[in-house]
N, C-alpha and C positions, 0 to 999 in steps of 0.2 A: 260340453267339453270346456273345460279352461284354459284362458290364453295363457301363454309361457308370459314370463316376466316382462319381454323388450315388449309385448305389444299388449300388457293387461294396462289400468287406471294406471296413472300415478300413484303409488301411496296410497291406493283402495282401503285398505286400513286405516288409514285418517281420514276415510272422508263421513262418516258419521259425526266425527268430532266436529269436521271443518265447518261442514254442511247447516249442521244444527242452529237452529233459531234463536239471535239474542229477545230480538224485539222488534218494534219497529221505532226508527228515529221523526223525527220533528219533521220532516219531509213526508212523512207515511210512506218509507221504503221500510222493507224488512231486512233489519242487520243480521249479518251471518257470522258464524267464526271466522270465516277466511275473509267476507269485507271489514271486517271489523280490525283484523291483524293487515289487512292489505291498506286501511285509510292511515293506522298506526306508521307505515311503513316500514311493514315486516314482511319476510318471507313468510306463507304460512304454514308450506310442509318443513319448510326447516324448523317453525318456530313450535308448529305441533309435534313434531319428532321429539324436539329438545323437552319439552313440557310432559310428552310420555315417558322419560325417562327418569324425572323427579318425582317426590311423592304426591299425591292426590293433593295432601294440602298447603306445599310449594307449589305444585303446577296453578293452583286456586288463586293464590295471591300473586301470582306473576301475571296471571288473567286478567284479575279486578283493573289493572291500572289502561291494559289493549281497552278494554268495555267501557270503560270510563272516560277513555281518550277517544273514539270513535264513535260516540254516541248523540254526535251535532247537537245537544243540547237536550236531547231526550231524557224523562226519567221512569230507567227502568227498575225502580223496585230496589230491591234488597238485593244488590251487585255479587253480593258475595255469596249467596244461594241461587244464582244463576253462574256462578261462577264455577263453582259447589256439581251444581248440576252437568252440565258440561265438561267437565274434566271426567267426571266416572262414564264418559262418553270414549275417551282416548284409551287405544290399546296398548297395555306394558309392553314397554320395548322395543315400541316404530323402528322400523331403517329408516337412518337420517338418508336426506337424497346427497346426489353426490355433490352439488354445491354448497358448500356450509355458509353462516351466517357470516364468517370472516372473509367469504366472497372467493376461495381458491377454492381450485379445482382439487379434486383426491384422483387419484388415480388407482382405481380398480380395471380389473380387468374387461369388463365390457367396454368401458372407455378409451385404457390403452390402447386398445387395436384400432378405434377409429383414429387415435392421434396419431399409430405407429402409419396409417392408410394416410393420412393428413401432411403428415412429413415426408413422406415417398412422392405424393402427389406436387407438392411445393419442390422439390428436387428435380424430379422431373419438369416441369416448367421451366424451372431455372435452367437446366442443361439444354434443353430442346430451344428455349430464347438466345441463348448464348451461341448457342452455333450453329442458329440460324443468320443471328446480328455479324458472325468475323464468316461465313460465305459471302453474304452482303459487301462487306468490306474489303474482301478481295477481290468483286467483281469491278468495285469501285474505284481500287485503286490500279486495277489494270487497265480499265477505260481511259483513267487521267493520264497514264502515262504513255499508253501507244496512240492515242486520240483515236483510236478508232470507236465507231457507234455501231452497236450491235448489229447483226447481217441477222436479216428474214432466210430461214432454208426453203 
């Protein structure tokens, strides 16, 4: 059976691309698409989304420079046929996620219900602090003025 969308992978569709083996760096770690865009300091599914939606040999040359720059000094080979390779790994036409690389929020509808849930909850506190704080405040300022101290029943 398949899970519905809110609780399949992220972006299961990028994750061959993500996943897939640069090489290994000067550490003898083995680089991946996503460590490699995550040491760059990229998002990956945004950056893998945006790169499946260019062509094979844009998305190539947008690669070369993440491999290049994440490769602690390692050399792997002929960049641009690893490059090359890997991108005929990305599925045309990813969903980008719903954070984009400009860092704002989109708002779709799965999302707007938890903010519309988000804002009713932050209202709700606010109302329920508030008039709990001027009860308070009338008990307080009835004490100051008849000096009496509250009676045990």
């Amino acid at each position: 059976m398949a899970l519905r969308t809110p609780f399949s992978p992220m972006h299961s569709d990028l994750n061959a691309f993500l996943f897939a083996e640069i090489g290994e760096d000067k550490a003898g770690l083995v680089l991946t698409v996503v460590s490699a865009m995550a040491r760059s300091g990229l998002d990956p599914w945004v950056e893998a989304a945006r790169l499946s939606a260019l062509s094979p040999r844009a998305a190539a040359q947008m690669l070369v420079p993440v491999i290049n720059g994440s490769s602690n000094g390692a050399n792997f080979g002929d960049v641009e046929a690893i490059a090359d390779r890997l991108v005929r790994l990305l599925p045309k036409g990813a969903t980008a996620p719903v954070i984009r690389a400009t860092g704002k929020l989109m708002v779709t509808p799965s999302n707007a219900a938890w903010m519309v849930c988000l804002v009713l909850a932050v209202a709700f506190l606010a109302w329920t602090m508030t008039d709990r704080s001027a009860t308070v405040d009338e008990g307080a300022a009835r004490l100051a003025t008849n000096g009496d101290t509250p009676r045990r029943p």
